[in-house]
Structures are given as structure tokens and as C-alpha cells.
N, C-alpha and C positions, 0 to 999 in steps of 0.2 A: 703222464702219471698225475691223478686227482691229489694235490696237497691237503694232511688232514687237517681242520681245522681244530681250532683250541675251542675245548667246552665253555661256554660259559657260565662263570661259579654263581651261587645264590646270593641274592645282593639283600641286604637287612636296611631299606630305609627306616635315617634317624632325622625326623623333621623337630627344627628349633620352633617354639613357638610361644617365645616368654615374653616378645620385645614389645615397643609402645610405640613406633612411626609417628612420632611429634611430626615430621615434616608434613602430614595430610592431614592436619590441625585444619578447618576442628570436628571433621569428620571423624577421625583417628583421635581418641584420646586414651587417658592410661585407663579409665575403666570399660573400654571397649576398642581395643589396640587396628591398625590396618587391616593384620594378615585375618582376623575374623570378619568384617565388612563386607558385605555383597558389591563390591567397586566392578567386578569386571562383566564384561558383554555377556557373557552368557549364564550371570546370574548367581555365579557359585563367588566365595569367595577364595583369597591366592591361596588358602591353610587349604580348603579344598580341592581347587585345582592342584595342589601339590599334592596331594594324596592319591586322585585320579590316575595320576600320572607313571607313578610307582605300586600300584598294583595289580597282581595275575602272574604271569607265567614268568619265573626266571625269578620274585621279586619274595622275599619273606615278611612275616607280620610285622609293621613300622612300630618303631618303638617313637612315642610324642612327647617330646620334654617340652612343658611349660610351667606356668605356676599355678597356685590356688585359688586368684580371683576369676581363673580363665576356665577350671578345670569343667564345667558343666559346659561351656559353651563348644568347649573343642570335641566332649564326649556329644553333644548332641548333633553338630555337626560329620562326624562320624556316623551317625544314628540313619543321618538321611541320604549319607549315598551309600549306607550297605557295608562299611567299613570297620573290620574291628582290629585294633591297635592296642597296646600296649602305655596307656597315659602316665607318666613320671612328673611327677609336682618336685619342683625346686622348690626351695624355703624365701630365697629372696636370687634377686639377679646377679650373676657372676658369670657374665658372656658366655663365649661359647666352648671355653678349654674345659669346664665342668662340665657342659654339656656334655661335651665328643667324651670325655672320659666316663660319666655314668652310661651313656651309651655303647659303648664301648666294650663295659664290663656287664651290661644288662645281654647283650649278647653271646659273651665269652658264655656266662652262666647258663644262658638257651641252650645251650650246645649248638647255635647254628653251623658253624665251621664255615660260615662264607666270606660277606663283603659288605664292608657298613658303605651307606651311602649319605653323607649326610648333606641335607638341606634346611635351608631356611625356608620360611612356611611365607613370605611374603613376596616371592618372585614370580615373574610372569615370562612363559615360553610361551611363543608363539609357532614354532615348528617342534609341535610333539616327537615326530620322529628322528628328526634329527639330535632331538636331547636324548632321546631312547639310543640310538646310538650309540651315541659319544657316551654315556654311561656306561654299554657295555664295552668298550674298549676299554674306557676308561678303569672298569673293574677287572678284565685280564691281564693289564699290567699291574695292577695294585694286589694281585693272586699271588708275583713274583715277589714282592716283598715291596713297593713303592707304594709313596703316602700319595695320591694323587690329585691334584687338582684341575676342574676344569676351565678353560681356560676363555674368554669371549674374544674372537675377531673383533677389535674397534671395528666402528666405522664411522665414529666421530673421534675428534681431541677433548674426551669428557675428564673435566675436572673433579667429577666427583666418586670417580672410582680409583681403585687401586690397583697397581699395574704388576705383573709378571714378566719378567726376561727369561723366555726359553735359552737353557743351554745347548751346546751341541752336541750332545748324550743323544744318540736314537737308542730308546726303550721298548719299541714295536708299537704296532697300532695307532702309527703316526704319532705319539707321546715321545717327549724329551725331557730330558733333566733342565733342574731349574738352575738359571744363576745364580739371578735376585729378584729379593722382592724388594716394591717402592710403594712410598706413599703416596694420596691422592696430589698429585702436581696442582702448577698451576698451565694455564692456556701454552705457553711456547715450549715447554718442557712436556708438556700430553706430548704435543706436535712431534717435537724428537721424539718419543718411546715409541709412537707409531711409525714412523720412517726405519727405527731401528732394527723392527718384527716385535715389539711389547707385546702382551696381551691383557687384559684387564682380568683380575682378581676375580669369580666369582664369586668366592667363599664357598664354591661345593665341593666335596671330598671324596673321595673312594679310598677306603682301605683295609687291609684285615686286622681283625682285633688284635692277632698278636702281635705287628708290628706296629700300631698305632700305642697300645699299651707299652711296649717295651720303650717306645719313642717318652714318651710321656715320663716314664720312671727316668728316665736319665735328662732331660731337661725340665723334667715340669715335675716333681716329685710329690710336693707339698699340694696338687690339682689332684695328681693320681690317689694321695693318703686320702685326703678329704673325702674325695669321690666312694673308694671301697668303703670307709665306716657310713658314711651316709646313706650306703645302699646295706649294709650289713645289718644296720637298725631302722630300715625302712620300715614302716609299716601298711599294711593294704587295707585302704580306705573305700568303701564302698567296690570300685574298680580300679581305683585308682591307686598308686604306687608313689606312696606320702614319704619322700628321703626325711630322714634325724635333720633336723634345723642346728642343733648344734655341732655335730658333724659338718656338713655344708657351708656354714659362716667359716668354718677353719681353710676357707680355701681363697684365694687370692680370686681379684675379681680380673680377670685376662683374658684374651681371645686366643685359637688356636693359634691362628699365623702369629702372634708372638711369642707362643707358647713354645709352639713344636716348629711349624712351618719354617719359620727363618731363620731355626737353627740344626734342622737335620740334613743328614744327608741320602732321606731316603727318599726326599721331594720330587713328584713328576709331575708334568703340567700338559694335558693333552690341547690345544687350540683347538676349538669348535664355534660354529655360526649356527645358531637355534632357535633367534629372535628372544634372544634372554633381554629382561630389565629387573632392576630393584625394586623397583616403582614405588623409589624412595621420594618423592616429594610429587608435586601439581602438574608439573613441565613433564615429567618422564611418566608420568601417568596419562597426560594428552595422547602423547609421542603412539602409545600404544592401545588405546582406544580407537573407534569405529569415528570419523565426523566427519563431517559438511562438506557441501562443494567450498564452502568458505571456511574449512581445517577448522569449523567448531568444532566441540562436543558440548552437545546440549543433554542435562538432564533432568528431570523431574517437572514442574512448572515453572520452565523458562520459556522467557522471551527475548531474544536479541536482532536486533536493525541495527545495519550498515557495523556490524562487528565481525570480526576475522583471526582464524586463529587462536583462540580464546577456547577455555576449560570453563562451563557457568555448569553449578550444579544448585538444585535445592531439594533440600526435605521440607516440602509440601507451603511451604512459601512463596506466592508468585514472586519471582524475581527477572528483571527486566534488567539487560545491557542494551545501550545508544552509542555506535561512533564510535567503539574501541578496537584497539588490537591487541595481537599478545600480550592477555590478560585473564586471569583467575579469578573466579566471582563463586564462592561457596555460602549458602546459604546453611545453617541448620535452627534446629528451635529458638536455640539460645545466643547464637555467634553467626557474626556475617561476617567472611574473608575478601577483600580484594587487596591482589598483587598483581604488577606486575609479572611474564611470564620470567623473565629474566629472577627477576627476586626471588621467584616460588621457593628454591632451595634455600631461603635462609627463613622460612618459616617456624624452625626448631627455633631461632634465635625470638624470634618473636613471645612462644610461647614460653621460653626461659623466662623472659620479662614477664610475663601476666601470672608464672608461677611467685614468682619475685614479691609481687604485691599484694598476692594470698586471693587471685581470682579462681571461682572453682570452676570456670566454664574452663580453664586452660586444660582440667584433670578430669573432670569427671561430666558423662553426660547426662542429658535431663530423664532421659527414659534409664534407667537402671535394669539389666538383664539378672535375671535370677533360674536358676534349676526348675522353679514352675512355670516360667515365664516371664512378663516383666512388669514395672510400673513406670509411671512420669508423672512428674510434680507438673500441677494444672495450676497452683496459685498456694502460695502460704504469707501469713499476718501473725497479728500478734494473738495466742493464743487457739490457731487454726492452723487447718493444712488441706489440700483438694489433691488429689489424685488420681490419674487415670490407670487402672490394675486392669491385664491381660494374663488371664491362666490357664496354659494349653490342656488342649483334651488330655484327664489323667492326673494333672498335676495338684499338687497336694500341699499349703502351705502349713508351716508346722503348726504344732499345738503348742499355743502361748497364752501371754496375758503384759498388759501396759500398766505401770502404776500412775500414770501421769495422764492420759489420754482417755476419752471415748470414742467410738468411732461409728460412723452409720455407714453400709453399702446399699447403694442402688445398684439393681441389675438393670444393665442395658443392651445387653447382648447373652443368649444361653442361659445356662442353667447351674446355680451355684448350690452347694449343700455343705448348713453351714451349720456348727457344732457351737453353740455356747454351755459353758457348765455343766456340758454331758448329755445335753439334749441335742437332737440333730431334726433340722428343719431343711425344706427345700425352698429357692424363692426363684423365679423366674422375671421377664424383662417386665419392668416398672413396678415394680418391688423390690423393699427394701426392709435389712436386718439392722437392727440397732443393739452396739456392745458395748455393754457398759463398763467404768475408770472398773479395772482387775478381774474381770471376768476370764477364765480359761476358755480362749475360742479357736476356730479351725477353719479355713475354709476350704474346699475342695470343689474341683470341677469334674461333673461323674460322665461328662456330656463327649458328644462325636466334634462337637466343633468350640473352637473358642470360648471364653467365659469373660463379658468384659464388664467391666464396674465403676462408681465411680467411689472413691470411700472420700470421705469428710471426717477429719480427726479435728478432735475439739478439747481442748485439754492447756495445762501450765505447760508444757512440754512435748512436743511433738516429732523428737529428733530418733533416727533408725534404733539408737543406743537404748530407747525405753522399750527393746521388745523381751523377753524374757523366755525364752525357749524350752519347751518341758519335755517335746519328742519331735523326732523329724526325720523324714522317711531319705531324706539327703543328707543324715550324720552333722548336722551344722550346731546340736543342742549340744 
């Protein structure tokens, strides 16, 4: 007799994707976070491969909670593999217990009737199928009423994760009830939780809305209120789904696992092996890279002799290592990293200190990404500023005007069409528009490929704040 199998319900991925990965400093900064960065082998970045992942058959439209300095960047990456999602703007950071709960309740209100899946947009699987998998187990027992989490085989004593005790509950689909949860140990204490059957924490979930929500109203009540008024006077922003800021601040800033996880008793934790990592810092980002017959990974214009084991990367800097070993060598415009590989996780600590003393390379990068594209500061003095301005095909920056500034663009690349005071001129490469202190200008790129410039601002005051916005096809006026 053929046993029938159990359907598998529709699963609603909810990818986080607010956070800042200080650890891959100073690649990763808060104005261009990890989970967006093109880091892995095949090009995409981890906010993309997570979405690859959970899309097609069995999978519903992902709903993307992150914030508003991010929200162009996640929509356009979206844009280029074909993907349309559901984007939710937080007002400011409050982990992931708001999260799961506007997710949660963005679902309930779909009518989907499935299985939220939530992930973080910064992880790397390396066995597709076996995450597909264990997901869908993972969402047949979460159909039954369990909150579920999945759960990673160690296969080191890693102190930087957090660990899981399966209990002796079988739940089917090889998932069990949980004991407890633990925090990240230290080396001999990992050791025991692995001896013992531990599992490491992945922070991803499976469960149905209305036991996540019911979970929520009885231990997390003051996450659950904030979450409904903050989506109740939401507002829809271009495409985007802009939660009430004062709503949202009334919510305590906490993670699920403290929220819900360690205190319910609907918790399951299925064990799976998928090649999962955080690639939370230098070390666990080697771990999981393509290198050398000498465990480099070499990228960009590097050079290294007689080095082993070692992470060297650079943007567009020749950088050379000599006679090292496990070692981290990051290059970018503005900031050169070397750690040790051992140190590499305390790199957050580092840039604690360079916030400390008001450095902006710790926060922000020199190329600045914007909705039409982006710029980078080439050099500023006193009473000047040089820029290199990239504006993709299409893109359109607003209609303004500087009180403080002049500005000249040379074209150096494409074709720019550029609006002063109502008149619209075209200038092509070695050609240059000149706009003068309060003129209302525009510029636009009408062309099939890139539009690049150099602009020279000449003025008492040259700082982002003198721009004054009159319309703007991205709602930012």
C-alpha cells in the first residue's frame, strides 16, 4: 500500500534586510550594508542569492523588510533577476521581533493562508537542495501549529554562533521539540553542546501566521501593537510600503528568539546540513569562497608570494602580500584592513572605536549609491569639491537648485541632457555645462549606456544639505 504523502503548503518568504555587517569593515559599511555587496563567486550578492532561492513553485511573493536608505538599492536589485516582491521600510532598526510581526501580519492581510519563511538576506548556502528540503519539512510541521526552526549540523566548536538543544519530542519530518536555547559559548563549552547533539541557531523560521501571531500577543504584546498601527498607517511610497515612524518607535528594539522563541512552547527545530554560513565576518567568508592551492582567495588587483591561507581583496588598488599566513588584507578607496585570521571577528570592535572618534570611513562609503545611480568624492578643499557622477541608462536626477555652490559637468562617458532654468541642452564626451550659484537644473541620462561626469562644485559651501529639491521622479522632494 503507496503511503499518501502530506501536501506541501505555500510558503510566503520574509527576507530581513535592514542590518549593517560592521564585521566586513570596510567593505560593509552602514551606507552600503554586506547583504547588498557583490561578495560571492558567482556575482550576485547574499540579499540576491536569497531570493534566487525562494522563488517558483511551492514559494509566494516575498515580502522584503528593510529601511529607507536601502530601499532603491534592494528594489533594483530585484529589478535584475526578474523578481517582484513586496518592499516594507522600517522607520529605524528594532531587530527582528518587528520584523517577523509586520511580516507576519502583511501576510495574514494577503490572504495567503500558508507559511512564512523567514530569512536573513545575508546568509550563504551552499547545497541549494538540500536547503529546499529542509524548508519544506521544515513548513509541514509548522502547517501543524509549530514555530520552527532550522537548525545547522556543527561541524566545528564555533563560538560564534548560537546553539539549539533538540528535545525528545518527534514532531515528524525528522524535526523535534526544542529544550533550550543557548548563547554563543565559549571554545570548551561549543565542545560539549556538540558531544551532546546541540545544533547551532540559524535564525531561520517556518511558521503559520496565526500561530506566530497568537505567539507574539501573549509574549511580545507591546511588538505585536506597534507592528498592527505601524502597518495600519502605512503609507505606499512609490512601491514601496513606508510603515508610520511613530507607530514603529513604540516598539521595543528585540530579536525573535527572545521575544517568542525562548519562551514558547510551540518551538521545533528540524537539524539540517546545507553548507549554511552567516558570513558574518573575513574568516567565515574565506571558509566559503573558491582559493588557491595555497587556501588563498585572491581578489581584485592582488598580488601575493609565499602567503597561505589568507583573504586579500582590493577595489582597484594594487595590493601586494609577502610571507604571510592567516591573514586578511582588504583594500578599498579610502580604508586598508589587515588582521589577523583569528582577529577577523572582532572587526565590529574596531569599528566601534573609529565610530568613537567621529571617522566617516567607519560609516559611510566614498562612492555614494543613489536611485539614478551613484557618485564618489574625487577630492574636496576649501571652498571646492571634484566628483565622479555615474547615471544609469534612464535615470533622472531631481529638479533642484544650490544656494551656496556653482557647479561645471564634463562629460566623459555618454550622453547627458541637461535642463537649466527651463531650457534643455544635450552635451556629449568632452563637453561641458556650467550652472550657475541658484540656477533650477536637471540632469538626465536619455542614452542606452552609462552617463559618466566629472562635476567640480565651487562655492562657500559644498555639503549634500545645500541641495534643494523642487521635483523628483523617486519622491525624495
Amino acid at each position: 500500500m503507496t503511503r499518501p504523502t502530506t501536501p506541501s503548503p505555500t510558503i510566503i518568504p520574509i527576507i530581513m534586510a535592514g542590518g549593517a555587517g560592521s564585521r566586513l569593515w570596510p567593505v560593509s559599511r552602514d551606507t552600503m550594508p554586506k547583504q547588498f555587496i557583490e561578495l560571492l563567486d558567482d556575482g550576485l550578492s547574499a540579499f540576491q542569492a536569497t531570493l534566487r532561492r525562494v522563488v517558483g513553485e511551492g514559494f509566494g511573493k516575498p515580502i522584503v523588510v528593510t529601511n529607507n536608505d536601502f530601499r532603491f538599492t534592494a528594489a533594483e536589485q530585484l529589478a535584475r533577476l526578474g523578481i517582484e516582491a513586496e518592499i516594507v521600510l522600517e522607520p529605524e532598526r528594532r531587530d527582528s521581533a518587528p520584523a517577523v510581526a509586520i511580516g507576519a501580519l502583511l501576510a495574514e492581510r494577503q490572504g495567503a493562508g500558508g507559511i512564512c519563511l523567514l530569512l536573513a538576506s545575508d546568509h550563504v548556502i551552499r547545497d541549494e537542495a538540500g536547503f529546499l528540503d529542509a524548508v519544506r519539512k521544515a513548513a509541514v510541521v509548522a502547517a501543524s501549529g509549530r514555530i520552527m526552526t532550522l537548525g545547522i549540523t556543527p561541524d566545528h566548536p564555533s563560538t560564534a554562533y548560537g546553539y539549539i538543544h533538540p528535545g525528545s519530542k518527534e514532531l515528524g519530518e525528522g524535526a523535534r521539540s526544542i529544550e533550550r536555547f543557548v548563547e554563543k559559548p565559549d571554545r570548551p563549552t561549543a565542545e560539549g553542546y556538540i558531544a551532546e547533539g546541540y545544533v547551532w541557531n540559524s535564525g531561520n523560521f517556518a511558521f503559520s501566521t496565526d500561530v506566530m501571531l497568537r505567539e507574539l500577543e501573549s509574549f511580545a504584546p507591546n511588538v505585536l501593537a506597534a507592528a498592527r498601527e505601524a502597518l495600519d498607517k502605512a503609507v505606499l511610497d512609490l512601491d514601496f510600503v513606508r510603515l508610520d515612524a511613530a507607530a514603529f518607535a513604540a516598539s521595543p528594539t528585540i530579536s525573535i528568539d527572545y521575544a517568542v522563541m525562548e519562551r514558547t512552547r510551540a518551538g521545533g527545530v528540524l537539524a539540517a546540513e546545507f553548507g549554511w554560513s552567516d558570513i558574518g565576518s573575513w574568516d567565515s567568508l574565506h571558509d566559503v569562497k573558491d582559493k588557491d592551492a595555497d587556501g588563498n582567495c585572491l581578489e581584485g588587483d592582488v598580488v601575493a608570494i609565499d602567503t597561505k591561507n589568507s583573504f586579500v581583496r582590493s577595489e582597484e588598488t594594487l595590493t601586494t602580500v609577502l610571507g604571510l599566513q592567516d591573514v586578511v588584507v582588504v583594500t578599498t578607496h579610502d580604508a586598508v584592513l589587515v588582521a589577523s585570521m583569528q582577529a577577523a571577528p572582532k572587526v565590529k570592535t574596531l569599528v566601534a572605536e573609529l565610530k568613537k572618534t567621529g571617522r566617516r570611513e567607519a560609516s559611510e562609503h566614498m562612492r555614494i549609491h543613489r536611485p539614478w545611480g551613484w557618485y564618489q568624492r574625487i577630492d574636496i578643499g576649501d571652498r571646492f569639491q571634484v566628483k565622479h557622477i555615474c547615471v544609469k541608462p534612464g535615470g533622472r536626477l531631481s529638479l533642484q537648485r544650490h544656494h551656496h555652490r556653482a557647479e561645471h559637468w564634463v562629460v566623459v562617458h555618454g550622453t547627458a541632457e541637461v535642463t537649466i532654468d527651463g531650457t534643455t541642452k544635450f552635451y556629449h564626451e568632452n563637453e561641458a555645462a556650467y550652472l550657475p550659484i541658484g540656477c533650477v537644473h536637471r540632469l538626465h541620462n536619455p542614452g542606452k549606456i552609462d552617463l559618466k561626469l566629472i562635476e567640480v562644485q565651487v562655492g562657500s559651501y559644498t555639503g549634500e544639505d545645500d541641495i534643494v529639491r523642487i521635483e523628483d521622479v523617486y519622491a525624495r522632494a
